[in-house]
N, C-alpha and C positions, 0 to 999 in steps of 0.2 A: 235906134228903133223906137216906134210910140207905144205909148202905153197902151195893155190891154184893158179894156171896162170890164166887160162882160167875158171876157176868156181867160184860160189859166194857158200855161205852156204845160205841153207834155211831153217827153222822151222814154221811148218805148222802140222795142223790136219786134215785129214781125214776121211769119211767116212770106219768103220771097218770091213764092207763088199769089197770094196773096194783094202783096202790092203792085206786082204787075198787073194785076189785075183793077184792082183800084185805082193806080193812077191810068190805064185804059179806060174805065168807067170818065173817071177825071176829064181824059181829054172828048169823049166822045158828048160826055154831059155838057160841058164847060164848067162843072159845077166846082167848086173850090174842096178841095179835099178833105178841110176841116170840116165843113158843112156836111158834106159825104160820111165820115166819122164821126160826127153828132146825132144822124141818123142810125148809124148802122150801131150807136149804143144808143140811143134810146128804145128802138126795137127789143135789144140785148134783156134792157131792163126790162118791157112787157111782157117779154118769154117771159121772164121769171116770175113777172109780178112786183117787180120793186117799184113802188110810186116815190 
């Protein structure tokens, strides 16, 4: 596998509802799932205010 630059790996569980969901979003977008999940915590962090 190559190396990642700019990305960490993450393993985590989720809610199962959830990810059907997201990888629906996934195929409908075509958007890559990680990118989708960069999004949906960067958001994450504005709620709160975390710069």
């Amino acid at each position: 596998m190559g190396e990642l630059v700019n990305r960490a790996r993450l393993a985590t569980s989720v809610d199962k509802d959830l990810l059907k969901k997201l990888n629906a979003l996934k195929q409908k977008t075509r958007i890559d799932r990680s990118k989708l999940l960069d999004e949906a915590i960067e958001l994450l962090l504005e709620k709160h205010n975390f710069k």
